[in-house]
ChimeraX commands (.cxc) that place a marker at each C-alpha (Angstrom):
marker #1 position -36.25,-138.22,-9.88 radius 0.5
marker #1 position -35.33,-135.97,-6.97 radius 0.5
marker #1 position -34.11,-132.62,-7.40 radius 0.5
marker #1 position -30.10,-132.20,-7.05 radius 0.5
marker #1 position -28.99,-129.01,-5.65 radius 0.5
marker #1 position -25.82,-126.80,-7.31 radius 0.5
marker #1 position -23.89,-125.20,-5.49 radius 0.5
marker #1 position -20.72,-123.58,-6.52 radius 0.5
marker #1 position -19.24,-123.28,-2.94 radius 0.5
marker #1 position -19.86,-126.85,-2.55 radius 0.5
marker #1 position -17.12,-129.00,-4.02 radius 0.5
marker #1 position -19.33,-131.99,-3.96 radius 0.5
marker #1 position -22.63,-130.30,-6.27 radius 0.5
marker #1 position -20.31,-129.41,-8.90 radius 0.5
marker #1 position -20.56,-130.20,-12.37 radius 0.5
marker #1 position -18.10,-133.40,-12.42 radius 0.5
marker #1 position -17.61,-136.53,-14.35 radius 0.5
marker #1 position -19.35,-139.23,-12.81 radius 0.5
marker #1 position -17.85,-142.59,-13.58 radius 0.5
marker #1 position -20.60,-143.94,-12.50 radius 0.5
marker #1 position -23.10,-142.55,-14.03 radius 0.5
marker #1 position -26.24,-144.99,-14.85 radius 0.5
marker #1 position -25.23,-147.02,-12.14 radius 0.5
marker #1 position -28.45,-148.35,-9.85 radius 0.5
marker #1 position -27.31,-145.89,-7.67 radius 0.5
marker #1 position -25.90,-141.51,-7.91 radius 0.5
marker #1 position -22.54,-141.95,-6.78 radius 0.5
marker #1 position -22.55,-137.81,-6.22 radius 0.5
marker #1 position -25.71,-137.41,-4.70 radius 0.5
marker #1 position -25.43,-139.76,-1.86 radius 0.5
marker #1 position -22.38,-137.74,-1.10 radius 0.5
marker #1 position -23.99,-134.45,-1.37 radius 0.5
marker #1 position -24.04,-131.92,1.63 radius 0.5
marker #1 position -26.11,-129.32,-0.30 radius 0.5
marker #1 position -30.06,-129.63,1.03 radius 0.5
marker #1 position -32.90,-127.84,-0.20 radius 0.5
marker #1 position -32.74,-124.62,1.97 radius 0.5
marker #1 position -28.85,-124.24,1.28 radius 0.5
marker #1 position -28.16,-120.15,0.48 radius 0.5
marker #1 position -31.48,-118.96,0.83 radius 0.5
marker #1 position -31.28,-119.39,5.16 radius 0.5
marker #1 position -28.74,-116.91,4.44 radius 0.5
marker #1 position -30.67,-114.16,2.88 radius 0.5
marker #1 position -28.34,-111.56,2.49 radius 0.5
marker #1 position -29.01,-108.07,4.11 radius 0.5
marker #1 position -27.84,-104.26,3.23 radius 0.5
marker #1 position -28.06,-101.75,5.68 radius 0.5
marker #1 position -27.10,-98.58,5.25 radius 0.5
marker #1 position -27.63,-95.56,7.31 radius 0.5
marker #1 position -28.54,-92.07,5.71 radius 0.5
marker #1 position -29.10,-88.98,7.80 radius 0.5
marker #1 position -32.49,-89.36,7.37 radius 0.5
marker #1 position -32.90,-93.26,7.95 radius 0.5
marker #1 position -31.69,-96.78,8.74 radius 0.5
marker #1 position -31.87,-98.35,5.15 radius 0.5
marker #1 position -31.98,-102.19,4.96 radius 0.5
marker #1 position -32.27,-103.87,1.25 radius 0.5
marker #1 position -32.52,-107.87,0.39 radius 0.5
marker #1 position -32.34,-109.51,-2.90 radius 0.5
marker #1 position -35.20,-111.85,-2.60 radius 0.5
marker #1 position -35.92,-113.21,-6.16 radius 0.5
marker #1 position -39.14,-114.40,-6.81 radius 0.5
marker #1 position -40.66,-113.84,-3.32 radius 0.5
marker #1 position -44.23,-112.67,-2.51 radius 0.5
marker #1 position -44.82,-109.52,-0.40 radius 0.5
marker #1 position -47.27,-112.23,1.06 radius 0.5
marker #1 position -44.18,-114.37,2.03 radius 0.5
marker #1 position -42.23,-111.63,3.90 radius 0.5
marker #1 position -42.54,-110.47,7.28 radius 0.5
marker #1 position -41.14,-107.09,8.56 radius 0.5
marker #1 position -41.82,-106.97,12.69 radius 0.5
marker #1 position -39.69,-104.91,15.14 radius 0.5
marker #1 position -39.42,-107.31,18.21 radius 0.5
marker #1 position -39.19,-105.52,21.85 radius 0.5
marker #1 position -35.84,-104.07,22.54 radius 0.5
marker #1 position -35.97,-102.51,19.50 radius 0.5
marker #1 position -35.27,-105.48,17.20 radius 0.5
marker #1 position -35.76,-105.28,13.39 radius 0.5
marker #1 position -36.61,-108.90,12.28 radius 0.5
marker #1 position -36.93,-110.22,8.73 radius 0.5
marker #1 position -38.70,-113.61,7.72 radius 0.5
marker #1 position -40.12,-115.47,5.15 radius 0.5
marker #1 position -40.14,-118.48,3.00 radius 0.5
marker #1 position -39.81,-119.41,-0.83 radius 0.5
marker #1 position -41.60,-122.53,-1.66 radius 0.5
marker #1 position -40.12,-125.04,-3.56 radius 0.5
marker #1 position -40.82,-125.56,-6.53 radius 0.5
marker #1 position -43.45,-128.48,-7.56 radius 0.5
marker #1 position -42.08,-131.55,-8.68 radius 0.5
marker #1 position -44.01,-133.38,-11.16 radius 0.5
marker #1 position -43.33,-136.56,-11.93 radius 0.5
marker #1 position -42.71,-136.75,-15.48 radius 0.5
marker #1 position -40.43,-133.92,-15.48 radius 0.5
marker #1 position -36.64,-134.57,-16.12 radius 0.5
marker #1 position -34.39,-131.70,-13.99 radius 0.5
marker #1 position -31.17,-130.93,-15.32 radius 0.5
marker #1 position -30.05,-128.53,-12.75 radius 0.5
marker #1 position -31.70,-126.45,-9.73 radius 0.5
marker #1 position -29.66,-123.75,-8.72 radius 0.5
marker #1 position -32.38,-121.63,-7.14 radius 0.5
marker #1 position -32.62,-121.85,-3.43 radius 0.5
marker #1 position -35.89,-122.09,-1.50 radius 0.5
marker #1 position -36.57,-122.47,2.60 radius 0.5
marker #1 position -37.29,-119.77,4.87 radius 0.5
marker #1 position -35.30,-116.94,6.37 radius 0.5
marker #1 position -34.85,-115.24,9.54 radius 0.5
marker #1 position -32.39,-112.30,9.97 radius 0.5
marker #1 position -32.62,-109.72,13.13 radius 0.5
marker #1 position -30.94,-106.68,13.49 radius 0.5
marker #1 position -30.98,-104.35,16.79 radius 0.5
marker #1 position -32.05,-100.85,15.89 radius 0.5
marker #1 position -29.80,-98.08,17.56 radius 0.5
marker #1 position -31.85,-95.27,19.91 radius 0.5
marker #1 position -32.12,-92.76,17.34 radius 0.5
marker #1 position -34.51,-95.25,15.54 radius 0.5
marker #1 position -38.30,-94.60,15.30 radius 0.5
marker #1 position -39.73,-98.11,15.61 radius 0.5
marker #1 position -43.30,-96.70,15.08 radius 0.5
marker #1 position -42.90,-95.39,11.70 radius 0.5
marker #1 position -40.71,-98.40,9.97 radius 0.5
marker #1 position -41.82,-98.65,6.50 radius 0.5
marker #1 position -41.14,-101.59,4.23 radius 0.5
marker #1 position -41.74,-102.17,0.05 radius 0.5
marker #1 position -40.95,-104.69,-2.11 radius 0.5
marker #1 position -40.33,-103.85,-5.77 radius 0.5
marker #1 position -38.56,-105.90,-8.80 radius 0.5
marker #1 position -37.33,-108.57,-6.43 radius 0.5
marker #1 position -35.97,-106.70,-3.99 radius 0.5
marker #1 position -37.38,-105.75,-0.18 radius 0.5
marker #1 position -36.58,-102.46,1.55 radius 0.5
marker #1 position -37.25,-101.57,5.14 radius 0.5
marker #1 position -36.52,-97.87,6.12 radius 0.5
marker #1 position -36.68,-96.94,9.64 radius 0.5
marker #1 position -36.53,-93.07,10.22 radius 0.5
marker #1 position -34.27,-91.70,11.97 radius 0.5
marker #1 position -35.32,-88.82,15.37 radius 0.5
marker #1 position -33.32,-85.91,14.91 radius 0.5
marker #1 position -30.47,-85.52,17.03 radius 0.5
marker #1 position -30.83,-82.13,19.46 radius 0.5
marker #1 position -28.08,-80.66,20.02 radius 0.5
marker #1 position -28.06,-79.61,23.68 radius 0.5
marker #1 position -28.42,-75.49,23.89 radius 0.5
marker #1 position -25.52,-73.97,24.72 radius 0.5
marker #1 position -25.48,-71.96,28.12 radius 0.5
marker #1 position -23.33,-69.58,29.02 radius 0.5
marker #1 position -22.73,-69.97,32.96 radius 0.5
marker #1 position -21.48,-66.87,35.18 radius 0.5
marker #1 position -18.65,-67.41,37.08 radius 0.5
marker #1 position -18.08,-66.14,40.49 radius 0.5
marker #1 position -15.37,-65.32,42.27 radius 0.5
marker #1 position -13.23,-62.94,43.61 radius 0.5
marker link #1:1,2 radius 0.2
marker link #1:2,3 radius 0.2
marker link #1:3,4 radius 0.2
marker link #1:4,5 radius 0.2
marker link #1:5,6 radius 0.2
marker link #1:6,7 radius 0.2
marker link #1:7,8 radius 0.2
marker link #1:8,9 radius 0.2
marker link #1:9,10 radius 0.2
marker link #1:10,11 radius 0.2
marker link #1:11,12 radius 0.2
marker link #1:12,13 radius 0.2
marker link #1:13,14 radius 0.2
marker link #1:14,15 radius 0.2
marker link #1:15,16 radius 0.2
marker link #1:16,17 radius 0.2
marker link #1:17,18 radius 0.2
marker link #1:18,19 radius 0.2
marker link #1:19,20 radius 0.2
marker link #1:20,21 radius 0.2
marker link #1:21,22 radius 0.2
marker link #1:22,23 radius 0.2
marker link #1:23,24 radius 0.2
marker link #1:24,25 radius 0.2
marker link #1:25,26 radius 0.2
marker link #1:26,27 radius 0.2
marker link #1:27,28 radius 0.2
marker link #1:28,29 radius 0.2
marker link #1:29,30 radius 0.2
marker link #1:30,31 radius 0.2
marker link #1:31,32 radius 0.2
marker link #1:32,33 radius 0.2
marker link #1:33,34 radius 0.2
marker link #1:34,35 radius 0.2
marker link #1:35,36 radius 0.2
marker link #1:36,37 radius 0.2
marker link #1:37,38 radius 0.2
marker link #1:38,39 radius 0.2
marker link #1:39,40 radius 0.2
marker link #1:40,41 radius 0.2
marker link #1:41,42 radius 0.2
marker link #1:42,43 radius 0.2
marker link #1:43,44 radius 0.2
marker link #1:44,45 radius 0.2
marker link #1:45,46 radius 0.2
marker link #1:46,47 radius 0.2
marker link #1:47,48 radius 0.2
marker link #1:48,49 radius 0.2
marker link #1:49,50 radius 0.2
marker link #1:50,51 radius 0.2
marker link #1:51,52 radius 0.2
marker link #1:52,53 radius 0.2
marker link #1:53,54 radius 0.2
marker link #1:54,55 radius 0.2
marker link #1:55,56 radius 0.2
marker link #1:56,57 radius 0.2
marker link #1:57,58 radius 0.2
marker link #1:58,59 radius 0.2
marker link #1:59,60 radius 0.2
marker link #1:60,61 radius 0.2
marker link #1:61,62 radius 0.2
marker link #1:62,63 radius 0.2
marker link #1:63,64 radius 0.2
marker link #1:64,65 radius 0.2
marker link #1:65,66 radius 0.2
marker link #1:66,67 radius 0.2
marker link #1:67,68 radius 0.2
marker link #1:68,69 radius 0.2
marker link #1:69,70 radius 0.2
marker link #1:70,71 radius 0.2
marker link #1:71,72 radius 0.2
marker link #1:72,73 radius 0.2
marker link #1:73,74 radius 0.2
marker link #1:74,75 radius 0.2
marker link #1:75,76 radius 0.2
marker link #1:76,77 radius 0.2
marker link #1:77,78 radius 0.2
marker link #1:78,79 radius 0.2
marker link #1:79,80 radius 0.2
marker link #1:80,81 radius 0.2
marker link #1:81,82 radius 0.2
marker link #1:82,83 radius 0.2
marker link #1:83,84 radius 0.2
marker link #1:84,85 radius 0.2
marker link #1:85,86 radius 0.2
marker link #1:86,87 radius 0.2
marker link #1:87,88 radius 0.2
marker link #1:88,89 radius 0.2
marker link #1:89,90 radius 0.2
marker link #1:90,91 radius 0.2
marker link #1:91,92 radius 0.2
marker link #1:92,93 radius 0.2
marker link #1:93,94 radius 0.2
marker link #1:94,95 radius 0.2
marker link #1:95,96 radius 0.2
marker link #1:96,97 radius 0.2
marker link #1:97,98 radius 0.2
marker link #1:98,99 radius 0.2
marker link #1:99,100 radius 0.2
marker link #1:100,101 radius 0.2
marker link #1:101,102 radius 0.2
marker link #1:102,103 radius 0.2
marker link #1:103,104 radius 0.2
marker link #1:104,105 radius 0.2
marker link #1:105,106 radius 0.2
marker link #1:106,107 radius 0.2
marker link #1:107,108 radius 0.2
marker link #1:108,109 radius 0.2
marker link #1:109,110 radius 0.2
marker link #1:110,111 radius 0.2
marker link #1:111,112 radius 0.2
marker link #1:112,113 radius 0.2
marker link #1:113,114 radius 0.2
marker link #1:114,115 radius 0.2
marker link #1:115,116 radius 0.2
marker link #1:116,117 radius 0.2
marker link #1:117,118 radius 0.2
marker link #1:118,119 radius 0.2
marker link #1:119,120 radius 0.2
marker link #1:120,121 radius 0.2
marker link #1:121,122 radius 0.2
marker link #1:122,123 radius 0.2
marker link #1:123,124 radius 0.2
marker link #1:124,125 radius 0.2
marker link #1:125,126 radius 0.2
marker link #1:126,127 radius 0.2
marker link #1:127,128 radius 0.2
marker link #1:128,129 radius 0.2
marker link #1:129,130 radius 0.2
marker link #1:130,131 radius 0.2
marker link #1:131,132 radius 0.2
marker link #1:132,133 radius 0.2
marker link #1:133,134 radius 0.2
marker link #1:134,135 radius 0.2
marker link #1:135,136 radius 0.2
marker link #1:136,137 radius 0.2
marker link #1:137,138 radius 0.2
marker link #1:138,139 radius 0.2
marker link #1:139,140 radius 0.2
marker link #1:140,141 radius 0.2
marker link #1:141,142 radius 0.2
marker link #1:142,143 radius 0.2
marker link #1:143,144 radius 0.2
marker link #1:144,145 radius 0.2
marker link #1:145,146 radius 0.2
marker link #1:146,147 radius 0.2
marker link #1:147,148 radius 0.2
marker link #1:148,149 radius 0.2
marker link #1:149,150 radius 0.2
marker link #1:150,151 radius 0.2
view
C-alpha cells in the first residue's frame, strides 16, 4: 500500500467518505494533488533583525544537522537547504495517515551591507535551526564644524 498524503489545505486529502471504498481501485487517491514533498519545499523562515544581528529561525522537525546546509552565495546571499527522507515503507505495514512532510528545501535570502558574511553562525537545537549573521556597526560620520568665509 502506498502512502496517502493529508493535507488540510488540500480539499481533495481530506478526511471524506469514500463511497467507494474497497473498490479495485482509491477513488480519492487517483484524484489527489498532494505529492510527497508537499509543505516541506516550503520550509518556513523567521528573520528578524536585532541591533546586534540578522536572526533567521526554521522549524525543521526531525531534521539532522547532517541534512542542513547554511552557505552564503556571492552577492551576499544567505541560502538554506536540506532534505528529510521519507520515511521507509515496509511492506507489511498498514498506514492510516501521513501527515508529515519530507523532500528537500531551498530558501535564499539577500543579506543587506551591514551584514558580516564571514562570521555567520548557525545551530540547530530541539528541532529548530538558527542562523545569526552579525551585524558591522554603523559609524556615524564625525561631525565637522566648517569655517565660513566671507565678508
Amino acid at each position: 500500500m502506498s502512502i496517502v498524503r493529508s493535507n488540510v489545505f488540500d480539499p481533495f486529502s481530506l478526511d471524506l467518505w469514500d463511497p467507494f471504498q474497497g473498490f479495485p481501485f482509491n477513488s480519492l487517491q487517483s484524484f489527489s494533488t498532494t505529492n510527497d514533498t508537499g509543505a516541506f519545499v516550503n520550509a518556513r523562515i523567521d528573520w528578524k533583525e536585532t541591533p546586534e544581528a540578522h536572526v533567521f529561525k526554521a522549524d525543521l522537525p526531525g531534521v539532522k544537522k547532517e541534512e542542513v546546509k547554511v552557505e552564503v552565495e556571492e552577492g551576499r546571499v544567505l541560502k538554506i537547504s536540506g532534505e528529510r527522507s521519507q520515511e521507509k515503507e515496509e511492506k507489511n505495514d498498514k498506514w492510516h495517515r501521513a501527515e508529515r512532510s519530507s523532500g528537500k528545501f531551498l530558501r535564499r535570502f539577500r543579506l543587506p551591507d551591514n551584514a558580516k558574511v564571514d562570521q555567520v553562525k548557525a545551530a540547530i537545537e530541539n528541532g529548530v535551526l538558527t542562523v545569526t549573521v552579525p551585524k558591522e556597526e554603523v559609524k556615524m560620520p564625525e561631525v565637522k564644524a566648517i569655517e565660513v568665509s566671507g565678508a
